[in-house]
N, C-alpha and C positions, 0 to 999 in steps of 0.2 A: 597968136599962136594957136594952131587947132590940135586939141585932144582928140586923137582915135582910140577910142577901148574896143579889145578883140574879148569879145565875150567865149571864155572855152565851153565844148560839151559837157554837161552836167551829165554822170553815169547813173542811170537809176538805177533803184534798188534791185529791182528785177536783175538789170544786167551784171551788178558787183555777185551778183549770188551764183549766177552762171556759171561766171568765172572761176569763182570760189569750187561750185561744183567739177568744173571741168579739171581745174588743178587738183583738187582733192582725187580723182579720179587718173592722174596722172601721177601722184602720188603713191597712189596704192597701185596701179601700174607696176612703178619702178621699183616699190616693196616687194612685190610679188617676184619681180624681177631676180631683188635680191636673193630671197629666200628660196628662189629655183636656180639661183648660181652658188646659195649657199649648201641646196643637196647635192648638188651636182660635183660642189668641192667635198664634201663631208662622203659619197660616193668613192670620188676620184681618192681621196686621202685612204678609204677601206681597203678600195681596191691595189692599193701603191703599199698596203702592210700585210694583206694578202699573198700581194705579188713579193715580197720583201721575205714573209715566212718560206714564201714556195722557194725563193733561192736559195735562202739561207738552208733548207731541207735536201732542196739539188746541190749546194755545195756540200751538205753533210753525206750525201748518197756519194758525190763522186768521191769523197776522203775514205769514203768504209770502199768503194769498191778500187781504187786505186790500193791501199793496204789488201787489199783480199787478192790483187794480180801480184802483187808484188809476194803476200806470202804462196799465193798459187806458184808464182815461178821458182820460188823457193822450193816447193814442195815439188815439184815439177825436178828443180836440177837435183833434191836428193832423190829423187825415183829414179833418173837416167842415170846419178851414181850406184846406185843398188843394180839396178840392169846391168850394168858393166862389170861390179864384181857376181854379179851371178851370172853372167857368161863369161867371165875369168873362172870363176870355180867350175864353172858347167865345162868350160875345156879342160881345164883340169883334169877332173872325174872323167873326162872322156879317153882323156890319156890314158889314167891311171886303170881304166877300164880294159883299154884296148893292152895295154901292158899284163893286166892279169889275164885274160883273154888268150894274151901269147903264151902265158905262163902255164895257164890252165892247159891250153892245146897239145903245150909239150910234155906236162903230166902227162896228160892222156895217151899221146904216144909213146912214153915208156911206159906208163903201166902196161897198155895195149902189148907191147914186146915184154913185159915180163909175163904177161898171161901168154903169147905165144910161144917163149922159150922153153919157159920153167912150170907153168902151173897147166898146159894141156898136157904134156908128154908124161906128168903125174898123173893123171885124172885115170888114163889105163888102167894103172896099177891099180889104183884106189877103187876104182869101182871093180875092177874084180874080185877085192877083197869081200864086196857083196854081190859076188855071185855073177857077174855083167863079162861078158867077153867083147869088147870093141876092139875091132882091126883097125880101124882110122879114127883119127882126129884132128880136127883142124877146126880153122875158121871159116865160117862164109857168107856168102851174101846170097839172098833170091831176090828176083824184080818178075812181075808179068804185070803189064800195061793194060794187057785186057782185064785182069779181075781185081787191077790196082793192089798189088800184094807189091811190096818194097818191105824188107827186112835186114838186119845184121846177125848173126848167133855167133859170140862170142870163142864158145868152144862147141863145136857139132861133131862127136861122139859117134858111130856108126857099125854095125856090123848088119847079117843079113837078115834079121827080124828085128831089133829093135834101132831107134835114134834117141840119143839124149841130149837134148841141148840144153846150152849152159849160158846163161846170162853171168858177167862177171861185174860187181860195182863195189866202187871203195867201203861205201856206208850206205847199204839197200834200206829201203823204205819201201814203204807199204805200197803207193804209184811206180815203184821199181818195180813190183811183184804183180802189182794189176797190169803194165804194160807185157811184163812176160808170160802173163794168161794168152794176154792178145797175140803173143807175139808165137803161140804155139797155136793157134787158132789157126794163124794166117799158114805154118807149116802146114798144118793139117791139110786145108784146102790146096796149098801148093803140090802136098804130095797125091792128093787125088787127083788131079789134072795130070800127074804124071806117073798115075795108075802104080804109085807106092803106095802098099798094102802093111808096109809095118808097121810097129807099136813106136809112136810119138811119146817122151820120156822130158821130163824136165827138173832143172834145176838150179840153184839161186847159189853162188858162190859170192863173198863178201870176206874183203877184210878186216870189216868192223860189223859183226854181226850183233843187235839189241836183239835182248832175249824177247821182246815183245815184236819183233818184225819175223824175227825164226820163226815164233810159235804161228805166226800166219803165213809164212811160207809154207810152213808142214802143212797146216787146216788146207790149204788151197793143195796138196798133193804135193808140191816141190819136194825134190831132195835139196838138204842145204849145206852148203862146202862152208868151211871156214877154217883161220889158222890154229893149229899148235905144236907148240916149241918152233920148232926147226921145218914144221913140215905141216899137213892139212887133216883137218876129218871132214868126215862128209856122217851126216847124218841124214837117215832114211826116217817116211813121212810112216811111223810104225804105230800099232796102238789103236787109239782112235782115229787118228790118221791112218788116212794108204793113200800109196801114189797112183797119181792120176794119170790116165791114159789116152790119149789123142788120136 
């Protein structure tokens, strides 16, 4: 019977160290490997706690801004209820406005008829007591477009040299008494345009006269009408005062 021996490659030394190198070498490869998959997770895990605090923060922003729409509309439907009772009262007041308004109007028109009845057909009498002879008295109105004069005079007083006009107001004030400077101003001018040469006269009649509004009625020249008892005086602008001439 014949023996065949297969004699194997014997590795030298040289070649077992190659090896050794090459795998060493592919070793630290695959470490390297590791430890660039292990920043890459150690990255990934920052980024994913980052991204984790950002929602958590985007969830807390949408909770405050959700509570902030919701007290917004709150605040919202009590301002549209406030709007609504403040144009409920603002009608109100409008009513109640327009109601005094008519109120006020028809004062005015009777006082207006009691000063045309009863307190010019005195004013004759009265002012001749000092001295005044008026043939007419009434009310009236002037208007001229061209030199824009529009006026009222309450009672207009008249004979053939002088005119006295009469402002008449419930409770005169001091703009009561500057508007009827004005308001003899604008005669004045009216009666030059129509080449009237008399003495312009005036005077401030009040049912409720304040002795502080009298005494600058007088300073400003007015005569001032006011009640007693039953009937009127008229005080003249005497003294230090004198009346003033248009």
């Amino acid at each position: 019977m014949e023996i065949t021996k297969t004699i194997d490659h014997v590795l030298s030394v040289e070649e077992v160290w190659a090896i050794l190198q090459k795998t060493n070498l592919t070793l630290d490869r695959v470490g390297q490997k590791h430890e660039e998959i292990a920043l890459r997770q150690a990255e990934t895990d920052k980024q994913l706690k980052e991204n984790a605090l950002r929602q958590a923060e985007t969830d807390r922003l949408i909770k405050e801004t959700d509570k902030q729409m919701k007290e917004n509309a709150l605040r919202q439907a009590e301002t549209d209820r406030l709007i609504k009772e403040n144009a409920l009262r603002q009608a109100e007041t409008d009513k109640q406005m327009k109601e005094t308004n008519k109120r006020m109007g028809s004062l005015t028109n009777r006082f207006g008829e009691v000063v045309e009845y009863m307190i010019i057909p005195n004013l004759l009498a009265k002012f001749e007591e000092l001295g005044f002879t008026f043939t007419k008295a009434n009310r009236t109105k002037i208007a001229n477009k061209t030199h824009n004069i529009f006026t009222e005079v309450d009672a207009f007083l008249e004979n053939g040299d002088k005119v006295m006009a009469v402002e008449i107001k419930t409770k005169p004030s001091n703009d009561d008494i500057n508007d009827h400077i004005e308001r003899m101003e604008k005669l004045r001018v009216y009666a030059n345009l129509h080449n009237d040469k008399r003495v312009y006269l005036g005077a401030m009649a009040g049912v409720v006269f304040n002795q502080s509004e009298k005494i600058y009625a007088l300073k400003n020249g007015f005569y001032v009408i006011e009640p007693s008892g039953e009937t009127f005086t008229i005080t003249a602008p005497e003294g230090i005062y004198h009346p003033r001439e248009w």
